[in-house]
N, C-alpha and C positions, 0 to 999 in steps of 0.2 A: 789389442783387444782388451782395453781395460775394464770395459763396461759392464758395469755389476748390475743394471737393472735394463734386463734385454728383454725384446719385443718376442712373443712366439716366431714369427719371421724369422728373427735371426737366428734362433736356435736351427731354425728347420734349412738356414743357408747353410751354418757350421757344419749341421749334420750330412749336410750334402756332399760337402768338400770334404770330412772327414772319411765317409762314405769311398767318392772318389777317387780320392787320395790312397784308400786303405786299398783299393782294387789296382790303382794303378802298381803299389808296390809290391803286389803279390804276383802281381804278372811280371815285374821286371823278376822277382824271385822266380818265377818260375823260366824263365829265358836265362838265368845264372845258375841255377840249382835244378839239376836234371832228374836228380834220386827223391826230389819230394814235386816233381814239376804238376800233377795231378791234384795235389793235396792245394797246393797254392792256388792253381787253377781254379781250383772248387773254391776257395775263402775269396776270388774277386767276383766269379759271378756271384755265390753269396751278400756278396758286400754291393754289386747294385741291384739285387734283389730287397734290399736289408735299404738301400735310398729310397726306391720305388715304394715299399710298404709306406714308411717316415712321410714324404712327399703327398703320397695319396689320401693317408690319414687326416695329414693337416687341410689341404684341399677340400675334402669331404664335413670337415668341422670347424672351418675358418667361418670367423663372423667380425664384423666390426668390433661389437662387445669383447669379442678373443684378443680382437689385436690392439684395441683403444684402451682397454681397462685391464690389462694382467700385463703383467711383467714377471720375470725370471728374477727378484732381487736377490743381489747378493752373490749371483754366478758369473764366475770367472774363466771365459772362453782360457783361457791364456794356459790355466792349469790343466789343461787336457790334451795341448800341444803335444808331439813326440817328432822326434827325430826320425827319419825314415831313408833318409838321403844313403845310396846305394856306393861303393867306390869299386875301382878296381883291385884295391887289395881289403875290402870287404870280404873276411871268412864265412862258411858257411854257418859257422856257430856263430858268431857275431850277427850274424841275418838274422839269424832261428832269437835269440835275444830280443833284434831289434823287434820282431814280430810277435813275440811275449809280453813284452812294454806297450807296445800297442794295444794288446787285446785289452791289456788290464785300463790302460788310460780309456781305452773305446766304453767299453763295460762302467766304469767308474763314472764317467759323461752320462752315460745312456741312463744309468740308477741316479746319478744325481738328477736329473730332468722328468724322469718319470716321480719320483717321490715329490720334486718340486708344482707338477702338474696335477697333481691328486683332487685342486679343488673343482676341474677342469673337467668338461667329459670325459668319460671315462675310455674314449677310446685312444684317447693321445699318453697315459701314461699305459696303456696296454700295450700301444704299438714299440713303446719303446723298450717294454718290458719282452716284448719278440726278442727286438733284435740282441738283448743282453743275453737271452737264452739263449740263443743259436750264435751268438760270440763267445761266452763263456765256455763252450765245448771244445772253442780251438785249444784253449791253453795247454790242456792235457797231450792232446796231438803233437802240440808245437813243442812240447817238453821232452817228449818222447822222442821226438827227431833230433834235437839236440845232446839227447841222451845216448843215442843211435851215433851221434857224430865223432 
């Protein structure tokens, strides 16, 4: 994912996958980790609640113009990657990390793209500004569990 000058599109596939992705690992967190299994539960349905908003927003304000004339220059899918990959002698505190890393990469994505979209209806850097609101809250949580650990 070298691609420094990306299509709204693809932003809105990354986000999906990232999305996905973020849900699918807090469900495996929560089938490994019994003492926070509710907490975890809640941040994946969050997270395709958190696709569905992203998804629908762009749907609702995709136009030719959107997708033919704008580009993301300069953003690099690549630096937003994180590690997520679960093992069986994966600690609980090393989980609670790995989903710290996360929040901060997710969040960091979501603000780079929303400031990048600004010149753009205004409801595509809002949606995204949602989800950094309601991601940023986990970190505290997530700190505390492993604080707890």
């Amino acid at each position: 994912m070298e691609n420094t000058n990306l299509t709204a599109s693809a932003i809105i596939s990354f986000t999906q996958e990232l999305e996905d992705h973020s849900a699918e690992f807090y469900e495996r967190l929560a089938e490994l980790f019994e003492e926070a299994r509710e907490t975890f539960l809640a941040f994946a349905t969050e997270d395709r609640k958190n696709k569905k908003l992203v998804t629908r927003t762009y749907q609702e304000t995709i136009t030719d113009a959107l997708e033919a004339c704008f580009a993301f220059e300069g953003l690099r899918l690549a630096d937003y990657a994180i590690e997520t990959t679960l093992t069986a002698s994966t600690s609980y505190s090393e989980a609670l990390e790995m989903a710290i890393e996360l929040e901060d990469k997710a969040c960091e994505f979501y603000l780079d793209v929303a400031e990048r979209s600004q010149s753009l209806l205004a409801t595509i850097p809002r949606a995204f500004r949602r989800v950094v609101k309601k991601r940023s809250k986990r970190k505290p949580r997530l700190q505390a569990l492993r604080d707890q650990a």
